[in-house]
N, C-alpha and C positions, 0 to 999 in steps of 0.2 A: 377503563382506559381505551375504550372502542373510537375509532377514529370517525371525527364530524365529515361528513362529505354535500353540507350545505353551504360550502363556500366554493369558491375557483380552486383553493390551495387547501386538501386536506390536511387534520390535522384534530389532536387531543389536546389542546392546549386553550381552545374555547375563543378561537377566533372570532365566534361571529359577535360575543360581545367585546371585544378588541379593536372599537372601528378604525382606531389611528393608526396601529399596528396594522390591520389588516388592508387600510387601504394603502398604507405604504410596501408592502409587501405585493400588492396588484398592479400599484406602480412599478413595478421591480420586472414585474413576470412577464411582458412585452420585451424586453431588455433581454430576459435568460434566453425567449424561447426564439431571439434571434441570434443570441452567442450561438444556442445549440443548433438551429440549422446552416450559420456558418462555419461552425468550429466543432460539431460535432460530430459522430458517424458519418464518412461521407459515402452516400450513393443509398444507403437504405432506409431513408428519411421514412418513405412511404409504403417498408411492407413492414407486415405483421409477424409478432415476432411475441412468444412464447414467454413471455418475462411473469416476475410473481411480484406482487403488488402490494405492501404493508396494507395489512386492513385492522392490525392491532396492534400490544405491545406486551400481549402475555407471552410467555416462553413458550406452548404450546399453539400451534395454528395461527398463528401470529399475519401469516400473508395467505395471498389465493394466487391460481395461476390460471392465465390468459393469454389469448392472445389481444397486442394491443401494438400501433404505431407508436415511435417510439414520441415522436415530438406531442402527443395525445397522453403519454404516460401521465399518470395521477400524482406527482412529486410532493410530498406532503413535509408536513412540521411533526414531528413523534418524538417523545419525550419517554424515557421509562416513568417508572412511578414512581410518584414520591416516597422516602421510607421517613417513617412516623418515629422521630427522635433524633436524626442524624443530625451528628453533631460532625466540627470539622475535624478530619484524622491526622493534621501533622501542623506544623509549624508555631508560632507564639501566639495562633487562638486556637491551639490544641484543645478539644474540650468543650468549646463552644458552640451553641447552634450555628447550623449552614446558616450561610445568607442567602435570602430569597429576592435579594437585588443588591446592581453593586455595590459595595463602599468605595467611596469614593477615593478614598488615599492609594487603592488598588486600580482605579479605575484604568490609567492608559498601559496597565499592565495584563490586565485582563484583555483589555481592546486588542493588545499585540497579539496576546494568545491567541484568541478566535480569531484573529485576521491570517496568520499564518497556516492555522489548522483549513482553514475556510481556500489557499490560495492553490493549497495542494490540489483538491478534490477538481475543478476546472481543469487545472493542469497535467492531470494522467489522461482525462476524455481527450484533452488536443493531444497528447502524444500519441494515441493510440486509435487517431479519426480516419487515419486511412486501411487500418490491419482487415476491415472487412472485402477488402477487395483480395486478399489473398488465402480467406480464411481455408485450413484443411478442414471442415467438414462445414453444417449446418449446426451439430454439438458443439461447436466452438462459437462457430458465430453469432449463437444466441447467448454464450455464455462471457463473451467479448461485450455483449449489447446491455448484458444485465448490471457486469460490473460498472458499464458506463452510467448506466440509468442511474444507478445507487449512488455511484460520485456525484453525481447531481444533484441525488436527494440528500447527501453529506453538504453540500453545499447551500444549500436550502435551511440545513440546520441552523448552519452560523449563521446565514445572512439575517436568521431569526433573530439568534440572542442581537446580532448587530441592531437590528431594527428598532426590536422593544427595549434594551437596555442602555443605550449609548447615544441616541438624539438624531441631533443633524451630522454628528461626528460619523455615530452609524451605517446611517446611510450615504455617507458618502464613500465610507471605506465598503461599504456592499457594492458600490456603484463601479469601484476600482476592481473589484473581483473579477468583472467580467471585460475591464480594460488592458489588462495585464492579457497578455499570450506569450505560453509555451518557447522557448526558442527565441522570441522578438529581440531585435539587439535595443531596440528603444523601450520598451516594457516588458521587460524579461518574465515569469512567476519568478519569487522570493527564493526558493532554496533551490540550488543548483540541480541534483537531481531529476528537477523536474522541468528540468531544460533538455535536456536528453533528448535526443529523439527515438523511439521504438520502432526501427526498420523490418522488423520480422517477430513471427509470433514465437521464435524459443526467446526472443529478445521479452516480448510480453510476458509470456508464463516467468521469466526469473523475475521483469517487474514485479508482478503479483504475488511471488513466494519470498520475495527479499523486500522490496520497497514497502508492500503493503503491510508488511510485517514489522516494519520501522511503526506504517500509522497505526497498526493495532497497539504496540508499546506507547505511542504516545493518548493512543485514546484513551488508553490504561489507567496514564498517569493525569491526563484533564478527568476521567471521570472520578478522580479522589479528591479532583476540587472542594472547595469552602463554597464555593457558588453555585449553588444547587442546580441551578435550570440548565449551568454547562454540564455540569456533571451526570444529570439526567439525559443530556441530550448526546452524553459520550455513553452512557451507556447501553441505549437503544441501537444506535450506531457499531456499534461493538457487532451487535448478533449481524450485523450484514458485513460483516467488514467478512467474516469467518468467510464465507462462501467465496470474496474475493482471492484468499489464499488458500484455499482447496483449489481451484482455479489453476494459480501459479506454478501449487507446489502438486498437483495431479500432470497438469497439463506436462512438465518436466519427467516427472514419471514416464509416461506413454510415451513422450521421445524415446527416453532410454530405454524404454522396453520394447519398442521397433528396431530399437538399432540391432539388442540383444538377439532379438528374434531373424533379424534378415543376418547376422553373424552365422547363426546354428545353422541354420538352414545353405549358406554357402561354405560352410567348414572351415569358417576364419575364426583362430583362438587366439590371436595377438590383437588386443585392442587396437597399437598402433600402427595396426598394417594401413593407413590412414586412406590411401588412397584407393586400396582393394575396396574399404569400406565404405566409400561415398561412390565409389561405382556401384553401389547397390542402391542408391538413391536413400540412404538416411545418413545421419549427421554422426559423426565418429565419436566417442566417449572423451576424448582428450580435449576435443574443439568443446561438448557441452562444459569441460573442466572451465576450460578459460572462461567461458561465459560465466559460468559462478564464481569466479574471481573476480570478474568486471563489476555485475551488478552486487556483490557482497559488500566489496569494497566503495561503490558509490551510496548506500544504504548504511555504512557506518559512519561516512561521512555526515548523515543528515545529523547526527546525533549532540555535535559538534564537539567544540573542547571539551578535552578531560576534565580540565580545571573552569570554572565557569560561576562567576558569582551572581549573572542572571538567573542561571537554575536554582544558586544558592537563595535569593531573594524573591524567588514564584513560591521556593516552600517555604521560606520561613513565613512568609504572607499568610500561605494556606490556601492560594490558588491555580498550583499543579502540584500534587505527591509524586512517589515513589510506585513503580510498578506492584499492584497488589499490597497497596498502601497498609491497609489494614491485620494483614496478615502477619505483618513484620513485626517481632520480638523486639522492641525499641522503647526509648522515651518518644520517639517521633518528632525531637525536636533536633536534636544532633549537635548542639551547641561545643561538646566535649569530644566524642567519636570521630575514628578514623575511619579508613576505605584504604584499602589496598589499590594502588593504579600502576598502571605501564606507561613509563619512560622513555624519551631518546634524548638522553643525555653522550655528550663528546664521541657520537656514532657508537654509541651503544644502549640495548636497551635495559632499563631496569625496572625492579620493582619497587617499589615506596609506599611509606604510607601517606596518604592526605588527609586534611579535613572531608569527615565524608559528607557534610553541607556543603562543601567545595566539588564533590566527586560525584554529585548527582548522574551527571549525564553520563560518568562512566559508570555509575552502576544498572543504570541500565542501561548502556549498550551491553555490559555482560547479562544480563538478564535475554536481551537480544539474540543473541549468540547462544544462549542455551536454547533456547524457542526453538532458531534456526536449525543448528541439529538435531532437531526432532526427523524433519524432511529428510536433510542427509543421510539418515536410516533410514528409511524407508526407500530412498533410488537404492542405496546400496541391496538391502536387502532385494531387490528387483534384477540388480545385477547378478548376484551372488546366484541367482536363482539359474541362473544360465552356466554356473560354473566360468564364468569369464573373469579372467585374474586383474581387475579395477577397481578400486577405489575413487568414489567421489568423499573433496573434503574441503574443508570452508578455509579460506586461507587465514594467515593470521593477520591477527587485525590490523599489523601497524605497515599493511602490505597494501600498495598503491592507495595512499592515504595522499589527501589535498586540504586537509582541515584538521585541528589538533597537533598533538605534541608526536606523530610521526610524518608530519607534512612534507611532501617532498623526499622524504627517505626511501632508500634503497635497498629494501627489504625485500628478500625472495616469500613465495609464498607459505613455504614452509619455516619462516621467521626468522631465514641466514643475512646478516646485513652485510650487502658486499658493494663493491666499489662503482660510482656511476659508469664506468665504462664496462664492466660486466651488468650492472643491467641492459645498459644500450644495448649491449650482444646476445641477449635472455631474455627482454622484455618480449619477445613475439612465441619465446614457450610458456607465457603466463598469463599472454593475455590477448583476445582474438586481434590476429593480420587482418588487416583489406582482402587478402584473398580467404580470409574464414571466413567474413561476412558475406563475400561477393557469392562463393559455395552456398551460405544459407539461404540466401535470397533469391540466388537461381532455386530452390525448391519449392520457392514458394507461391505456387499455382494454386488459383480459388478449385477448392472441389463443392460444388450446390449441389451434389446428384445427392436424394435419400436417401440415408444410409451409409455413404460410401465416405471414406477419409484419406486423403494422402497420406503417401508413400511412407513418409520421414514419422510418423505417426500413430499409434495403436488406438483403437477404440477406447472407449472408459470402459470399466468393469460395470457399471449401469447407469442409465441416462436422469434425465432432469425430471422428477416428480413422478417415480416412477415408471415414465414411458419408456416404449420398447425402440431398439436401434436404428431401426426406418420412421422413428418419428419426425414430422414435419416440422420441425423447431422455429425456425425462420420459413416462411413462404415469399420465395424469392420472386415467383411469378406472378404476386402482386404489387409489386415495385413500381 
């Protein structure tokens, strides 16, 4: 599974006898490599920059690291490997061999899958094209640069299956991928989230530990596909996504662990002595709360309705499962079976049961929700470690909800449903003011010097590929 580098577009997938595929995929790459020097990183097009490069797809040694410009990066086509018997794991061709091309009765259901998973990955690099102008170290801003590169090469993925699986249809919807902008009021991306804008980097780091942790769940679930080559291409996908929410859910750490540390050091034991503590120049524990309220609650959104007979009809098909599809004690087809889900019925919430081929998407948003508290211990334990009396904790789910069966409800974070005019008067203790944001983004000054990190900020506990703390990550004064 060693990747070919005798085309323009690396890749294990045997491009160079693929000439139709491959020459419409070259057609294509003029087109990306001007999305990404208008819409991508802006300002460090031209230095070199410490990123690691898929050179394979075994689980060990799988990339190399280098330095490399970014618009120069090698963005490749990688596929796991094929497994020798896989049959499909859910729905009413439970049983049967994967398909190694589409069926066609699945066909513009399959196309919608890859086109949404495909519109995301675009769409976080424009949200996140201007953060290197503020970046606290050179350790971030290579690590800002890697996840962008990766979004890229996620999107590279689909445009794949688009290309070789789906015609002229294909590539017209690959041609839309790069039409579509973030934010745009005339071509919006597809899911709201990713219309956001990320005006600072604790805003990033929660992207990366919440959002990104939406698409690891969803790669989860395309890679138990019935159609092999998405499936394979969600799970090569999978091992980069990881680095993406170490990212997130590190970079959140080391906030809180600066703030902890500039706390002890000036003999503040009240977390919310609020403004003693941003006169130290980091960000108070209460404001990081609200932030994980914000992006919690816009990442459960993506997940969409509870109740959803599109999810029900991808699995009965057999072309998206259940998170860790295979592992689950089932018949896998669900015909009979319930799911427990949460309600807001006559302003109140309940429990029920549903069809659980009805309930797909709420079981995994809880499957989500468990993932996510993994992090949540791990800040905590970070706090705890300073003896400071805070809890971080993930609010409940049916809390600032815009999508689903709590949409619009007025639900505190701690799951009290109370009346629209006590949220009006509470919504600014739950979720950041203009003046929380405006505080974070006065902090936010580029530090380029090696070695050295802003204020609001702690070191990582060890750098990228082994290097040591004054490593030149980014070389800015090749720019």
């Amino acid at each position: 599974m060693n990747v070919e580098y005798d085309t323009l577009i690396p890749n294990n997938v045997n491009l160079s006898s693929d000439k139709k595929v491959l020459k419409a995929l070259e057609r294509w790459h003029p087109g990306y490599i001007n999305w990404w020097n208008d819409l991508g990183p802006t300002g460090f097009q031209n230095s070199l920059v410490y990123l690691r490069t898929a050179i394979s797809v075994d689980r060990e040694g799988w990339a190399k690291f280098d330095y490399v410009k970014m618009p120069e990066y090698r963005w490749g086509i990688l596929l796991a490997p094929e497994k020798e018997g896989r049959t499909i794991p859910c729905g009413e061709h439970y049983g049967d061999p994967v398909w190694q091309e589409v069926p066609g009765e699945y066909r513009s259901m399959l196309r919608r899958l890859i086109v949404i998973q495909g519109d995301t990955e675009p769409a976080s690099i424009e949200q996140q094209r201007h953060l290197g102008q503020t970046a606290p170290s050179l350790y971030d801003l290579r690590n800002l640069f890697q996840v962008n590169v990766e979004e890229g090469r996620h999107l590279w993925a689909m445009v794949y299956l688009l290309q070789k699986y789906f015609g002229s249809d294909g590539r017209e919807e690959a041609n839309e991928l790069l039409n579509r902008q973030s934010g745009s009021e005339d071509a919006p991306r597809m899911l709201g989230a990713f219309n956001e804008v990320t005006p600072d980097w604790l805003s990033f780091f929660m992207f990366t530990s919440f959002t990104d942790r939406d698409g690891k769940m969803q790669l989860e679930a395309l890679a138990q596909s019935g159609f092999d080559p998405l499936s394979r291409t969600c799970r090569f996908m999978l091992t980069e996504e990881a680095h993406h929410m170490f990212v997130g859910e590190n970079g959140v750490r080391r906030v809180i662990k600066k703030t902890c540390e500039e706390m002890a050091k000036a003999g503040i034991t009240n977390p919310y002595d609020i403004e003693k503590i941003r006169n130290l120049g980091v960000i108070d524990l209460p404001t990081i709360q609200k932030k994980i309220n914000l992006h919690f609650s816009l990442s459960l959104d993506l997940f969409g309705s509870e109740i959803s007979t599109n999810a029900a009809n991808t699995f009965t098909a057999g072309v998206k499962g259940r998170f860790w599809e295979t592992k689950i004690k089932d018949d896998h087809i669900l015909k009979n079976d319930t799911y427990p889900i949460m309600d807001f019925e006559n302003n109140k919430i309940v429990k029920k049961d549903a069809s659980a081929l009805l309930s797909l998407n709420m079981r995994l948003r809880d499957d989500y929700i468990k993932d996510s508290s993994v992090g949540t211990k791990r800040w905590n334990r970070t706090i705890n470690s300073f003896n400071i009396d805070f809890e971080m904790k993930l609010p409940f789910e049916g809390f600032n909800r815009k999508i689903g069966s709590f949409m619009n409800a007025n639900i505190t974070p701690e799951g009290e449903v109370i009346s629209k005019e006590n949220w009006n008067k509470k919504s600014d203790e739950y979720l950041p003011t203009k003046d929380d944001n405006m505080f974070i983004e006065s902090l936010m000054k580029p530090v380029y010097e090696i070695g050295k990190f802003a204020s609001w900020i702690s070191e990582p506990d060890q750098g990228i590929d082994n290097k040591s703390g004054d490593f030149e990550y980014v070389k800015i004064h090749d720019a």
